[in-house]
C-alpha positions as CSV (number, residue, x, y, z in Angstrom):
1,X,0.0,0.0,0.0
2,X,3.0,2.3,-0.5
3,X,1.0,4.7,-3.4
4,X,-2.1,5.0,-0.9
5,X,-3.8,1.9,-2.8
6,X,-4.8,-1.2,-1.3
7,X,-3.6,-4.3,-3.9
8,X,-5.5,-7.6,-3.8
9,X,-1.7,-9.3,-3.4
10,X,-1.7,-7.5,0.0
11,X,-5.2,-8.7,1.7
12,X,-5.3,-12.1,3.7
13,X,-8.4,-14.5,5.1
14,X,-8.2,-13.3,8.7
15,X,-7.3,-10.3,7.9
16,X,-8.5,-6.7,10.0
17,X,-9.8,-4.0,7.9
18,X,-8.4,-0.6,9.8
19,X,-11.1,0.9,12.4
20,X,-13.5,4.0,11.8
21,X,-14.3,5.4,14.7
22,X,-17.6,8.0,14.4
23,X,-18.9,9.5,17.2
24,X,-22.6,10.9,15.7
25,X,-23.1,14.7,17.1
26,X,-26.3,16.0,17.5
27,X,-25.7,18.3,14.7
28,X,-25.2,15.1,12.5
29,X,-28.4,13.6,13.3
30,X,-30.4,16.8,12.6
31,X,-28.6,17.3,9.1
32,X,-28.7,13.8,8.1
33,X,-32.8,13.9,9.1
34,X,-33.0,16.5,6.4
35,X,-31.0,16.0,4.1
36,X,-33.0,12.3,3.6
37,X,-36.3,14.0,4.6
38,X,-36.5,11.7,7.7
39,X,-39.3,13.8,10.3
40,X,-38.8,11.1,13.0
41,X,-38.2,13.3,15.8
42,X,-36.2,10.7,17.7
43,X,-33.1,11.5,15.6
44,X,-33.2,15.0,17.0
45,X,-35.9,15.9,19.4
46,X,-34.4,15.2,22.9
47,X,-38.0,15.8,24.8
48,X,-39.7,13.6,22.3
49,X,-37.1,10.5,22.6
50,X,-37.4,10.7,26.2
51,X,-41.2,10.3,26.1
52,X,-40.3,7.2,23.5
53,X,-38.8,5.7,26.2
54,X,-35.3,5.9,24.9
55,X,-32.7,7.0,27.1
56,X,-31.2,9.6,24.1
57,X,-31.4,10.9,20.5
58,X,-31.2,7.7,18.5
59,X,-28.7,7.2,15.6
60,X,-30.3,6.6,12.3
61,X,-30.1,3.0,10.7
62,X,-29.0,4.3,7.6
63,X,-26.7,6.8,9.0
64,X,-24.8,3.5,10.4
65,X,-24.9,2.1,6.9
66,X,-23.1,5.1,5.5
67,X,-20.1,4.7,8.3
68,X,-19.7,0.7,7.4
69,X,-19.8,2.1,3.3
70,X,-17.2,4.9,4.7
71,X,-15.0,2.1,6.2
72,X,-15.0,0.3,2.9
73,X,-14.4,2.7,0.6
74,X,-11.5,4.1,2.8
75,X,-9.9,1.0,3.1
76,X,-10.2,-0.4,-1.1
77,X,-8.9,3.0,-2.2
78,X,-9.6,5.1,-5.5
79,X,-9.4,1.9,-7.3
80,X,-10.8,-0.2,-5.7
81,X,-15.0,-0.6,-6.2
82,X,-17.6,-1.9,-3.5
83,X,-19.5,-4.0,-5.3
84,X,-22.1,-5.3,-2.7
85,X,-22.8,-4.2,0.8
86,X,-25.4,-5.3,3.1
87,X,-26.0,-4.9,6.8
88,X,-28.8,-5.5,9.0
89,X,-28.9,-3.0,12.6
90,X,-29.8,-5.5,15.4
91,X,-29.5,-2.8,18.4
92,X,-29.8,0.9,19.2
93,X,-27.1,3.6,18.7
94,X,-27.4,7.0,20.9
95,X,-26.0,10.6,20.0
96,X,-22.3,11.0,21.2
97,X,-21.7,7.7,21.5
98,X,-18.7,6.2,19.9
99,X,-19.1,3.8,17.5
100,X,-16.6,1.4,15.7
101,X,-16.7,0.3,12.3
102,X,-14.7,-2.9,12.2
103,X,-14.3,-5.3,9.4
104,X,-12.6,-9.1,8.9
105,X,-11.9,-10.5,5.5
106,X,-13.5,-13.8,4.8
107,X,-12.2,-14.9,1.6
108,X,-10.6,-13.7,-1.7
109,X,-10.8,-15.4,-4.9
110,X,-9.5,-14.2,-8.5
111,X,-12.0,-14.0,-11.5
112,X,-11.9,-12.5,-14.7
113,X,-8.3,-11.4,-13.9
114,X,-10.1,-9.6,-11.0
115,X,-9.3,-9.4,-6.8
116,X,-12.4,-10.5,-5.2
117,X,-12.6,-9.8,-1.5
118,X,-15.9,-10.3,0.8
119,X,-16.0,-9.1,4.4
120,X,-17.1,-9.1,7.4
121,X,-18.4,-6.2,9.0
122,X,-19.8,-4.4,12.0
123,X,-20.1,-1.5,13.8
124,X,-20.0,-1.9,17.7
125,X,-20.5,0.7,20.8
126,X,-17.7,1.9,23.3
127,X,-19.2,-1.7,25.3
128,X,-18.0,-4.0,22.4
129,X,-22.3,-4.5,21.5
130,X,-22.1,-5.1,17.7
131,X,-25.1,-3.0,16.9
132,X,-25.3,-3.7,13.1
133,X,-23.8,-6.1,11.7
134,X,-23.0,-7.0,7.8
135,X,-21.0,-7.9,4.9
136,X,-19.5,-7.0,1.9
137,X,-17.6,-7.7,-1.4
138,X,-15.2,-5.6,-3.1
139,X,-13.1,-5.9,-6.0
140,X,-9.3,-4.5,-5.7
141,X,-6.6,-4.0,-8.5
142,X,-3.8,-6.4,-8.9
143,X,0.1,-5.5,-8.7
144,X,-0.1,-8.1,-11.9
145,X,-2.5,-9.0,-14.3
């Protein structure tokens, strides 16, 4: 990875993907609720989420989607391409609260001269909770074709 690119010759089965740490602001949460036209006021209306029952302003699903994309594309590089990512979110996120966006490769495989590479992938709380978990395949260049 000496040019900034991740190379299919340098990834391994076992192998971490480098952490993204987010920590979701309330600021976030309020611009990412408009900016998808999402009125649920328990992505930014403290009062309101209280009366929910939650103890806080709660991250958006999709929101946590974006981070795991974010850790992807950060890790494949310009050249590299996502090709499929999927994640399901199996607990609840607050505001301020750091989250983790981890990642595990699985397997690679070559095809059509290719680098194949699917993924493991999560994003878990201060606690060590996965909150939403998933997967994901990516193609990265090869050093030699």
């Amino acid at each position: 990875m000496a040019d900034g690119q991740l190379y299919f010759e340098e990834v391994a089965v076992g192998a971490s993907l480098p952490t993204l740490q987010k920590t979701p602001s309330n600021t976030l949460l309020f611009l990412y609720s408009a900016i998808t036209w999402n009125p649920q006021r328990i992505h930014f209306d403290k009062d309101f989420t209280l009366s929910e029952g939650y103890k806080e302003i709660v991250v958006h699903g999709p929101l946590r989607g974006a981070f795991l994309s974010q850790l992807l594309t950060r890790w494949i590089g310009d050249a590299g391409v996502l090709k499929k990512l999927s994640y399901a979110n199996r607990d609840i996120a607050y505001v301020n609260e750091l989250l983790a966006c981890k990642g595990t490769v699985t397997r690679t495989w070559i095809a059509d001269d290719k680098g194949w590479v699917e993924c493991d992938i999560w994003a878990e709380n201060a606690q060590g909770d996965k909150l939403t978990l998933g997967s994901a395949t990516v193609i990265l260049p090869r050093k030699e074709v």
